[in-house]
C-alpha positions in Angstrom: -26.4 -83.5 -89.4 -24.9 -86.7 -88.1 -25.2 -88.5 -91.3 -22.9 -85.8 -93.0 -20.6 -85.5 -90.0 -19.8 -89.6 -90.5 -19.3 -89.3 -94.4 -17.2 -86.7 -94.0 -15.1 -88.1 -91.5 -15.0 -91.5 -94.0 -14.0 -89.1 -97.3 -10.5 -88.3 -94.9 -10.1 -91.8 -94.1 -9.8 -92.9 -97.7 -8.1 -89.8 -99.0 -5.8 -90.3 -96.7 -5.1 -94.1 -97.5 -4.3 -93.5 -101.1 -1.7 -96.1 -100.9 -4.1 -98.9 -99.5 -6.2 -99.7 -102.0 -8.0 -102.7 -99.8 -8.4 -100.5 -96.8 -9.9 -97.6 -99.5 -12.5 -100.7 -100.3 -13.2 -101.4 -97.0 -14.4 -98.2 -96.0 -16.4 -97.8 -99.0 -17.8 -100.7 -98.4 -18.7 -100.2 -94.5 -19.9 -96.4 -95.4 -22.4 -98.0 -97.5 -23.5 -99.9 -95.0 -24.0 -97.6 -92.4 -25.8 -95.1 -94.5 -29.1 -96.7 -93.8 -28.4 -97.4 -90.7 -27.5 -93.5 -90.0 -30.6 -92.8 -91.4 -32.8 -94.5 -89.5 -31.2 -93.6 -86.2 -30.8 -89.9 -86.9 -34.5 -89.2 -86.6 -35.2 -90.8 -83.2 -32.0 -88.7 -82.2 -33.0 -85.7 -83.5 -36.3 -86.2 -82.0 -34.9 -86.5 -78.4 -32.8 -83.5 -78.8 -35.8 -81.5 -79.8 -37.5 -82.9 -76.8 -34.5 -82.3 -74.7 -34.8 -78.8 -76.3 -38.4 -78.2 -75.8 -38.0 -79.7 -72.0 -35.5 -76.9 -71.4 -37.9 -74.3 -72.7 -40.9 -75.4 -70.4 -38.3 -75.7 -67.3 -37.5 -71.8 -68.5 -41.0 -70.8 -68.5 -41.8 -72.8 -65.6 -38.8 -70.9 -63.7 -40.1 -67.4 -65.2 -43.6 -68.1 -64.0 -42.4 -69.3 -60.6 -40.4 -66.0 -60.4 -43.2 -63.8 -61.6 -45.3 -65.3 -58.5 -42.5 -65.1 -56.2 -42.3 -61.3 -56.9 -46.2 -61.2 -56.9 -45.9 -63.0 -53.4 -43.3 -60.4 -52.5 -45.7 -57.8 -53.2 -48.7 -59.2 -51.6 -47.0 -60.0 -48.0 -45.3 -56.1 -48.1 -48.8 -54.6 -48.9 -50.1 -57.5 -45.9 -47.2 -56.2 -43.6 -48.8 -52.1 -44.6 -52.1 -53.6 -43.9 -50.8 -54.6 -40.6 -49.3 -51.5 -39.7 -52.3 -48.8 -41.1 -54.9 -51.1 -39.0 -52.9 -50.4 -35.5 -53.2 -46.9 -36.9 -56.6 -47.2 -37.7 -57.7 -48.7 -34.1 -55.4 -46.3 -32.2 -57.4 -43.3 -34.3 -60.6 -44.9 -33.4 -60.1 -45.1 -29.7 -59.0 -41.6 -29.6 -62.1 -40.8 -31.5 -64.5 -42.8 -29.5 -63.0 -40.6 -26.6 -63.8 -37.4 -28.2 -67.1 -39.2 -29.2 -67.8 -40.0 -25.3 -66.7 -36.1 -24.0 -68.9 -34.7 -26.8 -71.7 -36.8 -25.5 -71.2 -35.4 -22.0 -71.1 -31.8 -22.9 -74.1 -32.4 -25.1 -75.9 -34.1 -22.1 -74.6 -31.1 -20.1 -76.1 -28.6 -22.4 -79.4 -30.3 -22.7 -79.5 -29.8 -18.5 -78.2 -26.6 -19.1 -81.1 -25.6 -21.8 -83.8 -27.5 -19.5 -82.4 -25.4 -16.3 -82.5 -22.0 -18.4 -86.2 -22.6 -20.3 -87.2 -23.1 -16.3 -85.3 -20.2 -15.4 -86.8 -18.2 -17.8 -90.6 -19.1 -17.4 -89.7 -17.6 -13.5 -87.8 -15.1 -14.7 -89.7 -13.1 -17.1 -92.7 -12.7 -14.4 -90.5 -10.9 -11.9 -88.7 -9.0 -14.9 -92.2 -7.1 -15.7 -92.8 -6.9 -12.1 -89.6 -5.5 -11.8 -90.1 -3.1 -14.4 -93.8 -2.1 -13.3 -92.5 -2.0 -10.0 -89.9 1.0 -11.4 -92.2 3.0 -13.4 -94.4 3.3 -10.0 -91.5 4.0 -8.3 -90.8 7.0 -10.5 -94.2 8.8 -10.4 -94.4 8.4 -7.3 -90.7 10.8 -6.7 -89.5 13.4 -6.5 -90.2 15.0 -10.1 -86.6 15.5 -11.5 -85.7 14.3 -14.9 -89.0 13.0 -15.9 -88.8 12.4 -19.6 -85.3 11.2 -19.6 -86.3 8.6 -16.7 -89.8 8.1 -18.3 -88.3 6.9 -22.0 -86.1 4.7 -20.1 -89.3 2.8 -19.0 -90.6 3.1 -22.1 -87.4 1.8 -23.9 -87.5 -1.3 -21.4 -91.0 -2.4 -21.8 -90.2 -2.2 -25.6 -87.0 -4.3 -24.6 -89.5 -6.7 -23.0 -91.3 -7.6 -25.9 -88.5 -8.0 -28.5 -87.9 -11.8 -29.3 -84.2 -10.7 -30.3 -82.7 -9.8 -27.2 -82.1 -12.7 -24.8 -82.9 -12.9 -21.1 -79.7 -12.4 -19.5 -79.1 -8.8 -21.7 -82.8 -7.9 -20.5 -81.9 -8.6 -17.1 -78.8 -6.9 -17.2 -80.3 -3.5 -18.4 -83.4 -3.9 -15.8 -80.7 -4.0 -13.3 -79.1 -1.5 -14.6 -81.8 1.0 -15.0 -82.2 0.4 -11.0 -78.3 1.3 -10.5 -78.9 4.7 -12.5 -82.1 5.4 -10.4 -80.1 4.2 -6.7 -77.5 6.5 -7.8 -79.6 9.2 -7.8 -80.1 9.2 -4.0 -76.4 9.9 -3.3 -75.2 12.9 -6.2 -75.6 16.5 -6.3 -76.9 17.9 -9.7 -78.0 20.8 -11.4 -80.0 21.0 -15.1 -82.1 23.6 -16.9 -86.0 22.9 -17.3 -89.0 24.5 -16.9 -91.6 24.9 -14.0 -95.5 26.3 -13.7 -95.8 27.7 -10.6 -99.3 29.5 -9.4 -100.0 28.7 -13.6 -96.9 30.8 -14.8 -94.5 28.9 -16.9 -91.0 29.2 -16.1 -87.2 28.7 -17.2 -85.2 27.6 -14.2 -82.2 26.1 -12.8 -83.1 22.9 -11.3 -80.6 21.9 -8.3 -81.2 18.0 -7.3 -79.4 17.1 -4.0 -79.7 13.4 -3.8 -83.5 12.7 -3.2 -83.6 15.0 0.0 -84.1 18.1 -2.0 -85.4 19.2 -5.2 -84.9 23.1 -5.8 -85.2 25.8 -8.1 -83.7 29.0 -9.3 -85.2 31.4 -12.1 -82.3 32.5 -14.6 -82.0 35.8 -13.7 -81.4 34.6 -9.8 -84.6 36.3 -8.4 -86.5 33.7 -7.1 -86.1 30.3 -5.7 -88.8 27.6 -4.4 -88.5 23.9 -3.9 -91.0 20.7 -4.4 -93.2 19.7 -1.8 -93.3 16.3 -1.4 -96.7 16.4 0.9 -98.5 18.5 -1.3 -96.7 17.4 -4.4 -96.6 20.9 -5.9 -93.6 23.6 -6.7 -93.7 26.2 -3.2 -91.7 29.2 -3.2 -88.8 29.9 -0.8 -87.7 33.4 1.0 -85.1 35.6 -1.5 -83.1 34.3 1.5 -82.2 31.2 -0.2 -81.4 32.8 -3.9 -77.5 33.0 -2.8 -76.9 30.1 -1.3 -78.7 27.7 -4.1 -77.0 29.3 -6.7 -73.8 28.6 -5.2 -75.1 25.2 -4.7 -75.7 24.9 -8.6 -72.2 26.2 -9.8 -70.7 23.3 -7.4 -73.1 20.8 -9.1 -71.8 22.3 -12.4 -68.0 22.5 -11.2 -68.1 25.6 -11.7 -66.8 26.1 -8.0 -65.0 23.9 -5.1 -67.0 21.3 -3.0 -68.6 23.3 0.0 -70.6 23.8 2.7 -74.3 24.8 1.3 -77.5 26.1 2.9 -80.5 24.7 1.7 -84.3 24.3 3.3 -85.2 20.6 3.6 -89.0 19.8 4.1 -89.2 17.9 7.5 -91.5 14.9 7.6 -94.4 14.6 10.2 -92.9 11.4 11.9 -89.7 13.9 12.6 -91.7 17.2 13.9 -93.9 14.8 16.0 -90.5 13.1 17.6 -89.6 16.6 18.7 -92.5 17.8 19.8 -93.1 14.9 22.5 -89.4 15.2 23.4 -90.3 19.2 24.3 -93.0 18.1 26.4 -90.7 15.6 28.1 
């Protein structure tokens, strides 16, 4: 390139210098010698240039490659910097779940007491809730004969209760208890129901009349007769016609069939009572 860049430039000169032939000589001469001498330095100055050249291109790559890491360093420190930020979340979460951790703990220690204290509880408590039960069926034979297969199939259906894995303490309690409620509520409420009766080996329909667990009474349908259970000789007894008004008004208050009122009914007194009086008519 440089070599034709100077003979071109010498081809102008000499055009140019038509006139001159000496000067036309001179140049011819001096382009002849510098031919070799172009030649020989052209090489070494292209060679530079395409070192220059291949200089720039490394410094190019070397600035690509330093931009490449700088957005790779970019990167690394704003995923550092979210690193940062999700580890205080991370330690806050943990402490709040090493609290949970440490009240879970406590209420698991506090139900392990609480399990200890009720498999205690319950080795006392089902002893007294068969005595309690036995305790009740006594009880029943032993009154005043009213109801008897309703309240006897309520002893059954707890002893049954008793034995059933399903049904937990507490609910076995509860109904024990509340078996005694129905049986203490007896004592204080005036009822009436129909039944039969064998009295002096007849077998009768009657109208039973319960007041509380003072009296226990009877009235045949048609109203004829009346009698009431002796507790001392644990039989049926007949009462005086007397009686057949005022019981069965008695039994149509029980059935609200007729306002709350005065009744009239015989009540067996006991031996401790009749003995009281007698020694205060002797006093």
């Amino acid at each position: 390139m440089i070599r034709c860049a100077l003979i071109k430039l010498y081809l102008q000169t000499y055009f140019m210098l038509r006139n001159n032939k000496l000067i036309k000589k001179l140049l011819l001469f001096s382009l002849l010698l510098m031919i070799p001498l172009i030649a020989r330095t052209e090489k070494p100055l292209e060679s530079a240039i395409e070192l220059r050249l291949e200089g720039q291109q490394e410094t190019l790559e070397t600035q690509r490659e330093i931009d490449q890491l700088s957005n790779q360093t970019l990167d690394m420190v704003q995923e550092y910097q979210q690193v940062i930020v999700q580890q205080g979340d991370l330690k806050v979460y943990n402490d709040q779940l090493e609290k949970l951790v440490f009240k879970q703990r406590e209420k698991l220690d506090s139900f392990k007491r609480q399990l200890q204290n009720a498999k205690e509880a319950q080795r006392t408590i089902v002893p007294m809730m068969l005595r309690m039960v036995k305790v009740l069926s006594r009880f029943i034979q032993l009154d005043t004969p009213f109801l008897e297969k309703e309240r006897s199939m309520r002893i059954v259906a707890l002893k049954e209760m008793l034995d059933d894995p399903a049904i937990s303490a507490a609910e076995k309690y509860r109904r024990i208890l509340e078996a005694y409620q129905i049986e203490a509520d007896y004592g204080r409420t005036l009822e009436s129901y129909t039944g039969d009766i064998e009295v002096n080996g007849e077998k009768r329909a009657v109208d039973f009349l319960r007041v509380g667990r003072l009296a226990l009474l009877y009235l045949t349908l048609d109203g004829s007769e009346c009698g009431f259970w002796n507790k001392k000789e644990k039989k049926w007894q007949p009462l005086s016609d007397n009686y057949n008004k005022s019981i069965a008004h008695a039994i149509r208050i029980a059935r609200k069939e007729a306002p709350p009122d005065l009744i009239i009914i015989p009540l067996l007194i006991p031996e401790s009572f009749s003995m009281l009086e007698n020694k205060g008519g002797q006093k």
